[in-house]
C-alpha positions in Angstrom: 101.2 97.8 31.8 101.5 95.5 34.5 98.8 93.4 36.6 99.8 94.8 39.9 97.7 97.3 41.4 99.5 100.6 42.5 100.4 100.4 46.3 98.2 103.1 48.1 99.9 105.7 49.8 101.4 105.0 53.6 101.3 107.9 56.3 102.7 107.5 59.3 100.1 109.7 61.0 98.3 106.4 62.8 101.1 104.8 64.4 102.1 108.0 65.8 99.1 108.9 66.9 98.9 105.9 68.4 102.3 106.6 70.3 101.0 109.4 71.7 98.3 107.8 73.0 100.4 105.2 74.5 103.1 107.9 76.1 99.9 110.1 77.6 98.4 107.0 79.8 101.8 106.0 80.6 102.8 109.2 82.0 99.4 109.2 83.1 99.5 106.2 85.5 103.0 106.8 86.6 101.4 110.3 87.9 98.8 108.9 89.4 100.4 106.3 91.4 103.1 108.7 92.6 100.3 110.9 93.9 98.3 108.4 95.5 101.0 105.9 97.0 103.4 109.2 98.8 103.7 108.6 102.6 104.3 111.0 105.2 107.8 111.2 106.7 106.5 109.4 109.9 104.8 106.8 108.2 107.4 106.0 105.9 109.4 105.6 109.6 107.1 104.4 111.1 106.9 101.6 108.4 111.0 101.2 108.5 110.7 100.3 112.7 107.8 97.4 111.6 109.8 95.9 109.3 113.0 96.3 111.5 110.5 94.5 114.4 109.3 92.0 111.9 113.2 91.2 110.4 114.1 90.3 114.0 111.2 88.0 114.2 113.4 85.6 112.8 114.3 83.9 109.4 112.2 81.8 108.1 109.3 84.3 108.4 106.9 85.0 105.1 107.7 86.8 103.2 105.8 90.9 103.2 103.6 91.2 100.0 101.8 94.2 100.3 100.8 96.3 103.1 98.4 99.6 104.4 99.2 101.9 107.0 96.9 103.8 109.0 97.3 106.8 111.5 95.3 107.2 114.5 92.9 109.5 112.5 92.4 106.7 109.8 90.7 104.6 112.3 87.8 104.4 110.8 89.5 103.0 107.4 91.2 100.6 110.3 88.2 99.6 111.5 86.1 98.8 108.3 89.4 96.7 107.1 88.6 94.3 110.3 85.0 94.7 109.8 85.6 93.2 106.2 88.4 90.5 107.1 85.9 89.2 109.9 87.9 90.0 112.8 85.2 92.1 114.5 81.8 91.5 114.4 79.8 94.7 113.8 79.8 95.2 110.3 76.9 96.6 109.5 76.1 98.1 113.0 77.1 101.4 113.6 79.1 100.9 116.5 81.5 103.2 115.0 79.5 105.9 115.0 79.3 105.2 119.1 82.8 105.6 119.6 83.7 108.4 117.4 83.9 111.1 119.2 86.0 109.3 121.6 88.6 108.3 119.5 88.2 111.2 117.0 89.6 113.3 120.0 92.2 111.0 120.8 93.6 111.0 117.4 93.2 114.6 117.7 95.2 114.8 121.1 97.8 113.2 120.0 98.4 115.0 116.8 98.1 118.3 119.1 100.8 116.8 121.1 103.4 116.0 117.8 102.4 112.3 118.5 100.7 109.5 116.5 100.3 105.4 116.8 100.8 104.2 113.7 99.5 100.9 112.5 101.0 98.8 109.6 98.4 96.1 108.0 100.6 93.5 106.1 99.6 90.6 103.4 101.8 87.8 104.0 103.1 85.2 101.2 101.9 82.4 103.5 98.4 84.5 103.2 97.5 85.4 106.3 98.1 89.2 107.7 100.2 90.5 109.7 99.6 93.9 112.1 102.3 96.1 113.8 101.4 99.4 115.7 104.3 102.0 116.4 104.2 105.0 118.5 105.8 108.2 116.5 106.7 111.5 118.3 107.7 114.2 116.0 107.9 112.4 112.6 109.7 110.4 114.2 108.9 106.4 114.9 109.9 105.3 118.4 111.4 101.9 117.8 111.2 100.0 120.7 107.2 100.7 120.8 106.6 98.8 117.8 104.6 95.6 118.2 103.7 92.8 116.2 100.8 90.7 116.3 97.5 89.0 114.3 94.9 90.9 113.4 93.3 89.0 115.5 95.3 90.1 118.8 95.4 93.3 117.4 91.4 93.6 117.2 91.0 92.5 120.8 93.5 94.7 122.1 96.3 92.0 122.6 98.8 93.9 120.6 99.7 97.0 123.0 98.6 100.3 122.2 96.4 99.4 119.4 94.3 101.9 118.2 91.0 101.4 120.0 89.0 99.4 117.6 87.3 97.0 119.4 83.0 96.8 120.1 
């Protein structure tokens, strides 16, 4: 007989359940974030005439990180991005409830009519952001509308044809 203890039995049953696990959230977050990041036709072209805007801008400009975009109907999204980044001063009020109905049927006239202003929020690697609006008629981004500006400018109605955020 010999001092060393019989080895128990191995099963491979754990490690592939374990697999499995692993293969579910995998497929499960790749699902998810294909669901949740798809953009419309005329955002996604309306996105392409920003960055053409922003690429003539000049070299030398920071570099895009990340970025939102927002339809004329999202303008309440819009406006509770500024109300959090400090750029206009009613958070908390409900100054958006005061204009609502306004802009809710602008945003509505313009879908009617196969139109939309599109606005592109970007995060900047020098850390600042970065906002471009862009008219789109028929899924279609017209390029020479689009316009660059600060969040500031584009709070205060600087930037042309902003969606009408401001108090």
């Amino acid at each position: 007989m010999s001092d060393t203890p019989a080895e128990p039995r191995r099963t491979w049953f754990p490690l592939a359940a374990a697999a499995a696990v692993a293969v579910l959230v995998i497929v499960g977050a790749v699902v998810a974030t294909w669901l949740t990041s798809r953009m419309s036709p005329a955002h996604a072209d309306a996105v392409r005439a920003c960055e053409a805007a922003y690429a003539e801008a000049g070299d030398g400009a920071p570099e895009i990180v990340a970025g939102d975009v927002y339809g004329s109907a999202d303008w309440r999204d819009l406006r509770s991005f500024l109300e959090a980044q400090g750029v206009l001063d009613s958070a908390g009020t409900d100054v958006a409830a005061a204009i609502a109905p306004s802009v809710d049927a602008s945003a509505a006239a313009l879908a009617e009519a196969g139109r939309d202003r599109v606005t592109v929020v970007w995060w900047l690697e020098s850390e600042e952001h970065l906002a471009c609006t862009v008219d789109v008629e028929d899924g279609r981004a017209l390029d020479s509308s689009a316009t660059l500006g600060s969040l500031g400018d584009f709070a205060t109605g600087a930037v042309t044809g902003a969606v009408p955020v401001a108090d």
